[in-house]
MARKOL-796374 format. One line per field, with one value per residue (C-alpha): residue number from 0; residue in one letter; chain; x, y, z. Coordinates in Angstrom, 3 decimals, always signed. Last residue first. Layout:
# MARKOL-796374
num = [NUM | ...]
residu = [A | ...]
chaine = [A | ...]
c1 = [X | ...]
c2 = [Y | ...]
c3 = [Z | ...]
This chain:
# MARKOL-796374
num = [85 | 84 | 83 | 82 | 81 | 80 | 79 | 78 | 77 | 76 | 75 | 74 | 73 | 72 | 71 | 70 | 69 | 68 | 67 | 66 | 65 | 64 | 63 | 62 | 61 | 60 | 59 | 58 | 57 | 56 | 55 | 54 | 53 | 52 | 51 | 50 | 49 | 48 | 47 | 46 | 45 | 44 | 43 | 42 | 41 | 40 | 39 | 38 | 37 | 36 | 35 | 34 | 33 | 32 | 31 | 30 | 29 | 28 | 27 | 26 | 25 | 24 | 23 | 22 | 21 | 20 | 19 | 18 | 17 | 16 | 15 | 14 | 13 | 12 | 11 | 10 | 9 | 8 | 7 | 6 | 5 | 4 | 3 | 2 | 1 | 0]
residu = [X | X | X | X | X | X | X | X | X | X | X | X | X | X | X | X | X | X | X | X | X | X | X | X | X | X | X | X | X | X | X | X | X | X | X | X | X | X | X | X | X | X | X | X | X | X | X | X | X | X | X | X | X | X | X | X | X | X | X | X | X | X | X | X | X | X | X | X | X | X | X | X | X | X | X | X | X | X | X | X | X | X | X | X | X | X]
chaine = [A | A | A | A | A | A | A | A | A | A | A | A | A | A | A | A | A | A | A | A | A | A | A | A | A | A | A | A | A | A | A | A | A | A | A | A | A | A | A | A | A | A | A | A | A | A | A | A | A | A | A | A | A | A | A | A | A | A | A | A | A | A | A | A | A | A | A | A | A | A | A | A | A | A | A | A | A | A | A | A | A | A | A | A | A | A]
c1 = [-51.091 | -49.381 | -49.587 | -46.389 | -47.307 | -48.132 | -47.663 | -45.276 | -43.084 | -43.171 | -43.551 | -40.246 | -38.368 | -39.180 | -38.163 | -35.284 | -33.860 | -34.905 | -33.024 | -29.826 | -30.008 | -29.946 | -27.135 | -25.016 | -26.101 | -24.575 | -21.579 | -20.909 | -21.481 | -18.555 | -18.968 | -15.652 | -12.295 | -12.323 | -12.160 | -14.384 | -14.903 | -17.977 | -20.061 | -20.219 | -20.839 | -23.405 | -24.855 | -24.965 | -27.181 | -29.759 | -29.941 | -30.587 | -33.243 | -34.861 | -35.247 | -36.278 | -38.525 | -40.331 | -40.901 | -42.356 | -45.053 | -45.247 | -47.685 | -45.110 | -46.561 | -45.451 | -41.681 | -39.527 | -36.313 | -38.658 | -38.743 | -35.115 | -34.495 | -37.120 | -34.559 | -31.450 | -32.877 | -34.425 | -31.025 | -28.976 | -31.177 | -30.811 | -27.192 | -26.351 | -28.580 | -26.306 | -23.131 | -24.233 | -24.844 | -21.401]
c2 = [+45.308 | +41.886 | +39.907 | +38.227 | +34.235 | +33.340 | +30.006 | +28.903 | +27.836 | +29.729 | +33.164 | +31.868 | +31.914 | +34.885 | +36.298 | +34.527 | +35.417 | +38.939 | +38.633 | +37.095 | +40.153 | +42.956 | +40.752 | +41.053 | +44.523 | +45.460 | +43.665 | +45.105 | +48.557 | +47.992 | +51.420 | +52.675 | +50.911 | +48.519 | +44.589 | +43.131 | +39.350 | +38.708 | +35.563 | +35.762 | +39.040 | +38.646 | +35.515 | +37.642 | +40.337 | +38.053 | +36.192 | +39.245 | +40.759 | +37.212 | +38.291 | +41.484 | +40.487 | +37.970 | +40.588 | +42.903 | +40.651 | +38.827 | +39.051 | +40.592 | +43.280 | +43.544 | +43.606 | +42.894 | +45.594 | +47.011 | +44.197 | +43.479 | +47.472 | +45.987 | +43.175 | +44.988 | +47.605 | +45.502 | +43.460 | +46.221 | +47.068 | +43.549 | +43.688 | +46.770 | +45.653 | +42.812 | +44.401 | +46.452 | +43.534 | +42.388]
c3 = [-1.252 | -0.821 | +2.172 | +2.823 | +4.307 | +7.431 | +7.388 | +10.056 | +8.119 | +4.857 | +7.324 | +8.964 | +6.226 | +4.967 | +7.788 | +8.210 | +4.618 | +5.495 | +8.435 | +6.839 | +3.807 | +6.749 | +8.287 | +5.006 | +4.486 | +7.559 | +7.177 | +4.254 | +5.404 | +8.175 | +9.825 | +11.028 | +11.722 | +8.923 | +7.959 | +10.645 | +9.407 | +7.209 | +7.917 | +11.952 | +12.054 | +9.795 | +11.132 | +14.492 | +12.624 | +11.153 | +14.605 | +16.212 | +13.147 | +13.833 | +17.366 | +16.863 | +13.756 | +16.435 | +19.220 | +16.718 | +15.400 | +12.524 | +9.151 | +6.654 | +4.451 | +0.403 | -1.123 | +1.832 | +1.855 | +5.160 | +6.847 | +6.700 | +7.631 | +11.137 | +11.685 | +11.510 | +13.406 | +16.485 | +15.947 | +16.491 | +20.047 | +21.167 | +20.584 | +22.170 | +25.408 | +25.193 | +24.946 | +27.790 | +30.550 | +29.450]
């Protein structure tokens, strides 16, 4: 149990920094908040797209990649801190 978590915080830390990085510009938000959004990104994709093969799902990936960076922008409109462009 203790594992799957540790697994799931570490998938979301990459799910959530490759949504950063698909982001045209700089996003204002600290590390602890693109892990967690890269989490929820990465549990919407499992939840959205059913395991259909035995090695790397790449849909799934992108599908959680796309869910973070739909949370990330997200959360800069909310909380203001908006992409800063360079």
């Amino acid at each position: 149990m203790i594992l799957a978590v540790i697994g799931t915080i570490i998938f979301g830390a990459i799910i959530g920094m490759l949504a950063r990085a698909v982001l045209p510009g700089r996003q204002s938000i600290s590390a602890p908040i693109t892990v967690i959004l890269g989490i929820i990104g990465a549990v919407v994709g499992y939840w959205i797209m059913p395991e259909n093969t035995n090695g790397v799902d790449w849909l799934r990936w992108v599908v959680s990649i796309a869910a973070a960076a739909a949370l990330t922008v997200g959360y800069g409109m909310v909380t203001g801190n908006k992409q800063v462009h360079r």
